[in-house]
C-alpha positions as CSV (number, residue, x, y, z in Angstrom):
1,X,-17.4,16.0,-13.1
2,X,-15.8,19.3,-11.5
3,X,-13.5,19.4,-14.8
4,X,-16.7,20.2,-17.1
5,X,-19.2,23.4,-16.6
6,X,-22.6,22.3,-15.5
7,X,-25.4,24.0,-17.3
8,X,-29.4,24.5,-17.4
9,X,-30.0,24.3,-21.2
10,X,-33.8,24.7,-21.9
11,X,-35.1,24.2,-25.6
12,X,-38.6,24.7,-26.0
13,X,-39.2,25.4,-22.5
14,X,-38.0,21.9,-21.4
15,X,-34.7,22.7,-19.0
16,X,-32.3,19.8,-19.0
17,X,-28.8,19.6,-17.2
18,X,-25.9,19.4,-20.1
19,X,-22.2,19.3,-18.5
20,X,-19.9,21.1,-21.2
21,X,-16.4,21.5,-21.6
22,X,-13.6,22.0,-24.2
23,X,-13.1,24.5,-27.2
24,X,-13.8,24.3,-30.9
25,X,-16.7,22.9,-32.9
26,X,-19.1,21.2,-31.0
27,X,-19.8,17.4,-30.3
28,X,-23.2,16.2,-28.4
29,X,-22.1,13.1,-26.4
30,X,-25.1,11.3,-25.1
31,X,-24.8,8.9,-22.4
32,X,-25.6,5.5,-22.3
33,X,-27.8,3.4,-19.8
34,X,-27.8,3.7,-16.7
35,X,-26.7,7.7,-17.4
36,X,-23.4,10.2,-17.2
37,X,-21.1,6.7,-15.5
38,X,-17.1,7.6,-14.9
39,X,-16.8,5.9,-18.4
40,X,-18.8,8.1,-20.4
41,X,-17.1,10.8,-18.6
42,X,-13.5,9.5,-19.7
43,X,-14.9,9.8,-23.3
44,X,-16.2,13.0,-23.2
45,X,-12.5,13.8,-21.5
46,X,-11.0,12.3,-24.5
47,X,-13.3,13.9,-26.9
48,X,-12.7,17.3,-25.0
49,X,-8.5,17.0,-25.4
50,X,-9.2,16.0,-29.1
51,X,-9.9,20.1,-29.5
52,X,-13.1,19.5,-29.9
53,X,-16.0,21.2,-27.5
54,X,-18.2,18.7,-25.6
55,X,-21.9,18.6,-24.9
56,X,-22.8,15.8,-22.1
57,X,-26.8,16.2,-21.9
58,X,-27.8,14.5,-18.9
59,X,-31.4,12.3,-20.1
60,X,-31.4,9.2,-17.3
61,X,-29.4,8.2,-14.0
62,X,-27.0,9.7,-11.6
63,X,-24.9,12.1,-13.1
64,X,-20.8,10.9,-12.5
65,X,-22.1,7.4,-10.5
66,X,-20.3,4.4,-11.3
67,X,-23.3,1.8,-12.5
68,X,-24.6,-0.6,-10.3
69,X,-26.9,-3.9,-11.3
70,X,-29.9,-1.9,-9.3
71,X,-30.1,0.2,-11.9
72,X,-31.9,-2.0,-13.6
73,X,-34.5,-1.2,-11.5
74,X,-34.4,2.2,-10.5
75,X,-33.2,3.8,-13.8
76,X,-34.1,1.5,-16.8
77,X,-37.5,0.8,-16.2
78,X,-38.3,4.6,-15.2
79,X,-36.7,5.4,-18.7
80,X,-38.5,2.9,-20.8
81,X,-41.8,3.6,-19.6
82,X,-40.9,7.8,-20.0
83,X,-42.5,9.6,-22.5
84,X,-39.6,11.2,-24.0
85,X,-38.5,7.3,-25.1
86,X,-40.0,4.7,-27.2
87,X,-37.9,1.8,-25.7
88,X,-40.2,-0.5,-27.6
89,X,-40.8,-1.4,-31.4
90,X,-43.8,0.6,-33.2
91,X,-43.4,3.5,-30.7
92,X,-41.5,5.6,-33.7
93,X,-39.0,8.0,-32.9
94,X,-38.3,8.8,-29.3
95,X,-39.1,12.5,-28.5
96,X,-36.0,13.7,-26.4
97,X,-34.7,14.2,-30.0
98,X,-36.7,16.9,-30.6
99,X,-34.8,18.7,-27.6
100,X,-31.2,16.7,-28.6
101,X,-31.7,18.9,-32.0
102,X,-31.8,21.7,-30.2
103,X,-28.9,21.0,-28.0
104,X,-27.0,20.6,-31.5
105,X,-28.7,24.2,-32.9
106,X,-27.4,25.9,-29.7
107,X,-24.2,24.2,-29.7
108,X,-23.3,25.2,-33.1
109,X,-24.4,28.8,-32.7
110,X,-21.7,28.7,-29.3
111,X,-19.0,26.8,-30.7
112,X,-19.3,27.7,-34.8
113,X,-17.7,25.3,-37.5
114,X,-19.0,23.7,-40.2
115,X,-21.5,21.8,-37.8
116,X,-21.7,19.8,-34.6
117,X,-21.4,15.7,-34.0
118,X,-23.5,13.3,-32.4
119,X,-22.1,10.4,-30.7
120,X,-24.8,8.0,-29.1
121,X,-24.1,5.3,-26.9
122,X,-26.7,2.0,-26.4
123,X,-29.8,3.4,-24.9
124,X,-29.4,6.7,-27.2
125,X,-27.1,5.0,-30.0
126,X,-29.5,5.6,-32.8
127,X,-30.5,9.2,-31.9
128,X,-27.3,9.9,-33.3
129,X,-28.4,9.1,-36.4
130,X,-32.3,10.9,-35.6
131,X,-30.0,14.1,-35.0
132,X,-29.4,14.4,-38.3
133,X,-33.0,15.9,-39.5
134,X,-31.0,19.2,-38.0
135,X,-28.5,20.4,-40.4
136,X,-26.1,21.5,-37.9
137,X,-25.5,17.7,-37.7
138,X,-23.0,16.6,-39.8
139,X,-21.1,14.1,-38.0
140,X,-23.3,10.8,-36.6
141,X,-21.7,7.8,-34.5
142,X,-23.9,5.5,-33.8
143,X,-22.6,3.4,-31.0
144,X,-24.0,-0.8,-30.3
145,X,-27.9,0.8,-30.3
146,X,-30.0,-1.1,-28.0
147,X,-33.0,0.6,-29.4
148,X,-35.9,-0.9,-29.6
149,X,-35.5,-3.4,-27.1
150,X,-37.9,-6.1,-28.1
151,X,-36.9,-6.4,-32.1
152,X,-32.9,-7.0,-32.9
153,X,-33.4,-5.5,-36.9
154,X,-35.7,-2.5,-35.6
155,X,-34.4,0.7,-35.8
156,X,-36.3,2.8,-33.5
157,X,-37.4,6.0,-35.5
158,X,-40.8,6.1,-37.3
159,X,-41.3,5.7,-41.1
160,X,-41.1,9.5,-41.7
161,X,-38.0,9.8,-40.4
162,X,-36.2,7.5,-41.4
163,X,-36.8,8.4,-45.3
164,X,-36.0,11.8,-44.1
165,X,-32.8,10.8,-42.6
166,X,-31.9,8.6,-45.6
167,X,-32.7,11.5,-48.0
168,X,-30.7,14.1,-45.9
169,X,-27.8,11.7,-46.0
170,X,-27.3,10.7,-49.4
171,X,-28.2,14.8,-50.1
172,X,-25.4,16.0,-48.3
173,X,-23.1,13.4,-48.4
174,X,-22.9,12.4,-44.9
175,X,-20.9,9.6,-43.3
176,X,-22.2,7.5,-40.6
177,X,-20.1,5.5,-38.2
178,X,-21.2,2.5,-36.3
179,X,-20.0,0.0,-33.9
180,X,-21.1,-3.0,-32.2
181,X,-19.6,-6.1,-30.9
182,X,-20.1,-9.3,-32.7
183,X,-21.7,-11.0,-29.9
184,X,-23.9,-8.2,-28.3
185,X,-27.2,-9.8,-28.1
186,X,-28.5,-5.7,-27.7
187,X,-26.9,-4.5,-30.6
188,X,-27.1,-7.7,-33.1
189,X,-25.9,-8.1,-36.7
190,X,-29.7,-7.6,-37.9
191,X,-29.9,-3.9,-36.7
192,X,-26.7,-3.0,-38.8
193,X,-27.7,-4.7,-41.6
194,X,-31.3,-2.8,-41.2
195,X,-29.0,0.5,-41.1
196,X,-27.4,-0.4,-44.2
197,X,-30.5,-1.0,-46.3
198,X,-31.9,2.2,-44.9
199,X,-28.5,4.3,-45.6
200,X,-26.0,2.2,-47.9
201,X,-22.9,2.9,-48.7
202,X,-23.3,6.0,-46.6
203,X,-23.2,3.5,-43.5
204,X,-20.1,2.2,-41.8
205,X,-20.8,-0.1,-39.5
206,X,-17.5,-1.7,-38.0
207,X,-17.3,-4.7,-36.1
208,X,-15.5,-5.7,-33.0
209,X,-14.7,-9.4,-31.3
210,X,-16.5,-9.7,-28.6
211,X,-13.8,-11.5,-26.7
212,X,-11.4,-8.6,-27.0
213,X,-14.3,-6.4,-24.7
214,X,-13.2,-5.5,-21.0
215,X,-13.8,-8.8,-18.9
216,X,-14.4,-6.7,-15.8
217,X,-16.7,-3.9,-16.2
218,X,-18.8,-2.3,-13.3
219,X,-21.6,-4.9,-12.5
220,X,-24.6,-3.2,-14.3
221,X,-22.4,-4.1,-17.5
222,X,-21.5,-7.8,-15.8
223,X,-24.9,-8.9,-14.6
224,X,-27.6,-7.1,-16.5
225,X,-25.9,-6.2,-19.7
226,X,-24.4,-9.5,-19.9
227,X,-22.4,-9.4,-22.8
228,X,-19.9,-7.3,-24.9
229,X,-21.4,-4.1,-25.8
230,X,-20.1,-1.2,-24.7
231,X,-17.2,-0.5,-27.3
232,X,-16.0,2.8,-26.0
233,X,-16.8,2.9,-22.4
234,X,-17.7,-0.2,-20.0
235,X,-16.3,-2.8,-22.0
236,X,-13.1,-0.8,-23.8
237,X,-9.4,-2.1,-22.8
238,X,-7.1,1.3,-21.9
239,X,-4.3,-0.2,-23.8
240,X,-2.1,1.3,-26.8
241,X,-3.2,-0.4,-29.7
242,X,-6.3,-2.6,-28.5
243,X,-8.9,-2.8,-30.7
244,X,-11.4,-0.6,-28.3
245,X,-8.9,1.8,-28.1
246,X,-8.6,2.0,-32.2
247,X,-12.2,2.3,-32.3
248,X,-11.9,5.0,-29.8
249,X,-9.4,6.6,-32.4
250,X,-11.3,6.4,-35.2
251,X,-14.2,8.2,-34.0
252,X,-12.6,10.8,-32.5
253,X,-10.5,11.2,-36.0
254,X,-13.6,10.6,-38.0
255,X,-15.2,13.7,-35.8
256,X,-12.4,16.2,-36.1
257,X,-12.3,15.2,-39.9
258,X,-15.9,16.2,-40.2
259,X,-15.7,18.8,-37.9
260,X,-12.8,21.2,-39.6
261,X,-10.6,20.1,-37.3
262,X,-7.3,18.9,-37.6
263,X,-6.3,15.9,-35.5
264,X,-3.3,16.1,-33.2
């Protein structure tokens, strides 16, 4: 992590550690379970060489560890039992978005542009789309959300919200990307197509093979994850034209697109 700045952010007197790097408009990358891994790194890396700026909030984990299958024990549990997470269905939204929006406020002051993107990864896929109640939002990836554990078509945010969200998207015209794998058992079929009645058109959920996915990720992937699911991260393929890498492509294009800025 010594090629990105590491910063005390506090919104709303609650300090949290954000790692930062790149110039241009701003992007808030937030990492998936079991935190800030070498893979979610590499993303925010290639996010950062894209020309775009970089926000890495650090919400769960050890920041720059490579995951291990304890994790499940020492850093999921912890996080689905925290108050600033509703893990579970019927909890509504999770609260750390309340700070995440203020992360994107600050960003886009700092980094200027027509707005900031959120990319959310599993645990924190969907606050991605939560993000949006702040206007400085204006570019949402929703990556294979896990959230809420216990029901596949749930969509983790409270009944407010999400007519909120819907009406803020169709308002302003705003795309949202999605991506999932189509044999994640954490990110199933039924929670895109609960996305798409919520949003629409306005949705874009693309779908990957799950037998294209990395066979050999670090063993929190291989023996609690237990499936395809990390698209752009644990389970992507570093080769020029694999499907992973495309998706890694299109996100980054769809966020420059959004973001004003023009794609090298």
């Amino acid at each position: 992590m010594d090629d990105f700045r590491r910063r005390v952010v506090s919104v709303d007197g609650v300090d949290k550690t954000v790692y930062v790097a790149g110039s241009g408009p701003a992007v808030i990358l937030m990492p998936e379970m079991p935190g800030i891994s070498p893979d979610v790194a590499r993303f925010a890396r290639w996010v950062r060489d894209a020309g775009l700026s970089v926000y890495l909030p650090s919400l769960f984990g050890v920041d720059g560890a490579y995951p291990l299958a304890e994790a499940h024990e020492t850093v999921v549990r912890r996080a689905c039992v925290s108050a600033e997470f509703r893990a579970f269905a019927g909890g509504g939204t999770s609260p750390v978005v309340t700070w995440l929006r203020g992360l994107a406020r600050l960003a886009h002051a700092e980094r200027g542009g027509p707005g900031v993107g959120a990319v959310g990864l599993c645990f924190t896929g969907n606050f991605a789309l939560t993000m949006a109640l702040e206007p400085a939002v204006v570019a949402p990836v929703v990556n294979h959300p896990s959230l809420p554990l216990d029901d596949p078509g749930g969509l983790e945010m409270s009944d407010e919200d999400a007519a909120a969200v819907a009406e803020r998207v169709a308002r302003d015209g705003l795309k949202v990307l999605a991506y999932r794998f189509d044999s994640d058992r954490w990110c199933t079929g039924r929670r895109f197509a609960a996305y798409r009645a919520l949003l629409g058109d306005a949705f874009d959920g693309r779908v990957l093979k799950g037998e294209t996915a990395h066979t050999n990720p670090p063993s929190f992937f291989r023996d609690v994850v237990g499936c395809a699911h990390s698209v752009v991260t644990a389970h992507l393929v570093d080769q020029d034209g694999h499907p992973t890498v495309q998706a890694r492509n299109e996100i980054i294009a769809f966020l420059a697109e959004r973001l004003g800025k023009r794609s090298e």
